[in-house]
Steps between C-alpha positions, in 0.01 A plus 500: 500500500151556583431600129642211378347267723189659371544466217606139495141439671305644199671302290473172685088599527549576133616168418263296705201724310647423159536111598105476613409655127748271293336200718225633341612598190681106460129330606309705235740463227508108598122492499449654166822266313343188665139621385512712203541186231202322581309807518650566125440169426110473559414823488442805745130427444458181534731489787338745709105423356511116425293268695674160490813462741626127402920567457517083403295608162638864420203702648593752690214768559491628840168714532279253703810580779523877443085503558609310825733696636279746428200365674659407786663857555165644471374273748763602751502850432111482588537342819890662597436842400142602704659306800823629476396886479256414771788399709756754453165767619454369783898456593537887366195683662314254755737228619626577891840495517539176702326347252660665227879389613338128524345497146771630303784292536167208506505624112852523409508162623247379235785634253703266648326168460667254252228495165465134533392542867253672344402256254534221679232640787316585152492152409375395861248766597351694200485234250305253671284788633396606142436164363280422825305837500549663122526149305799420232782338570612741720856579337348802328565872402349599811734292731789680325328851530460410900824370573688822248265747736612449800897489342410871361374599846881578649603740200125681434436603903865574559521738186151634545560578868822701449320681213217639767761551769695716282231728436555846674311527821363809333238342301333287734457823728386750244254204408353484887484883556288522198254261669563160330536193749749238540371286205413792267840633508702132434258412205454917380853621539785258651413207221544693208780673668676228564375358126839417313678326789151261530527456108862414503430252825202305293706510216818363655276235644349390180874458370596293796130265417633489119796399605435206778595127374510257785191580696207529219698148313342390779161571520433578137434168337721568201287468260593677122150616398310826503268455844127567483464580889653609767503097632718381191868403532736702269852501439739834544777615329680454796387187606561393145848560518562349810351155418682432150772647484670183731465306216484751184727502217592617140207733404249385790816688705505802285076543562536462799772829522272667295249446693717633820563824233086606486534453874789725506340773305142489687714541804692776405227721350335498879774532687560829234143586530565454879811718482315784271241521782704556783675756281225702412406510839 
């Protein structure tokens, strides 16, 4: 009886496994069918490098998007990743542990925040704060790159910190009997120690910033052009998505998948690059 009930568990956590990957399995194969002719249609090139969007006259190039998404990622991997290391130090190696029980589940909380919270406070607070002290209109790729910061915050520290905690206690003690101090030994020994696990956390964070719709439609502007400065509204692939496709049909509908497939595949090569990390490691 007990084998069998055994059994009949595994099989039950077998099923529930295989059901998550043909979820998964269903979306990409409805991405690529809903996508794939317009892609055929224009052209892989000219797809993927053209510089007009306008669906109502049969352009569909969607570079001046890619170099936002791009841009704005940057941005908030500039500002997320320094803090976010910073943070999960000083949680791991410095932080009391009153403190450290208050500012952790502070942080998992930020994880927890609906994105258009995020945008909307975006919208109130750091726009007109960059058009009153940077110039621009204010909607701008480095509104975006603030607001996708603090959203990468959560999965970076939380990552990052479990990375240096699982370090064996070893290290940091050879490291301080052979003289080094406190400092010497986190930046000398624990941090490229604890190297994959911080690599994977940035990484992961950077596919969550990719990824984010609601709060950088926001703040962005929207604008489908290549920006000049860091003050200059763009458009996203995600954002793109998420204001036409309401109203898209016929082949503005299939660009508009195909658009959602480059996401897919940007996505998936870091979450693998993310996933070859923590393997190595």
């Amino acid at each position: 009886m007990k084998k069998f009930k055994e059994k009949l568990s595994g099989r039950i956590f077998f099923i529930f496994a295989l059901s998550s990957i043909s979820v998964l399995a269903l979306i990409t194969v409805f991405i690529i069918v809903k996508g794939a002719p317009i892609i055929a249609k224009v052209g892989f090139f000219n797809f993927v490098f053209g510089m007009k969007w306008s669906p109502s006259q049969g352009e569909f190039g969607i570079f001046p998007m890619i170099i936002g998404s791009v841009s704005v990622t940057l941005g908030a991997a500039a500002l997320g990743v320094p803090i976010g290391i910073c943070c999960s130090i000083f949680l791991a190696e410095f932080a009391p542990a009153k403190m450290r029980e208050f500012f952790r589940p502070a942080i998992q909380l930020l994880a927890g925040i609906p994105s258009v919270v995020y945008g909307f406070w975006g919208l109130l607070f750091i726009v007109p704060f960059i058009r009153n002290f940077f110039g621009g209109p204010g909607l701008s790729i480095l509104a975006g790159a603030i607001i996708l910061a603090i959203m990468t915050l959560p999965t970076i520290i939380s990552i990052s910190e479990v990375s240096l905690l699982a370090l064996p206690r070893q290290y940091k003690e050879g490291a301080l009997a052979l003289g080094l101090n406190h400092w010497q030994t986190i930046w000398s020994v624990l941090l490229p120690a604890a190297k994959s696990g911080i690599v994977a956390a940035v990484i992961l964070g950077i596919g969550r910033a990719v990824g984010e719709t609601m709060a950088v439609i926001m703040v962005l502007g929207n604008a489908v052009a290549v920006p000049l400065s860091i003050l200059d509204p763009v458009r996203t692939l995600t954002t793109n998505i998420g204001i036409e496709m309401g109203y898209a049909s016929g082949e503005h509908q299939q660009a508009l998948f195909a658009t959602g497939i480059v996401l897919f595949v940007i996505i998936m090569l870091l979450n693998s690059f993310a996933q070859y990390i923590t393997r190595k490691r």
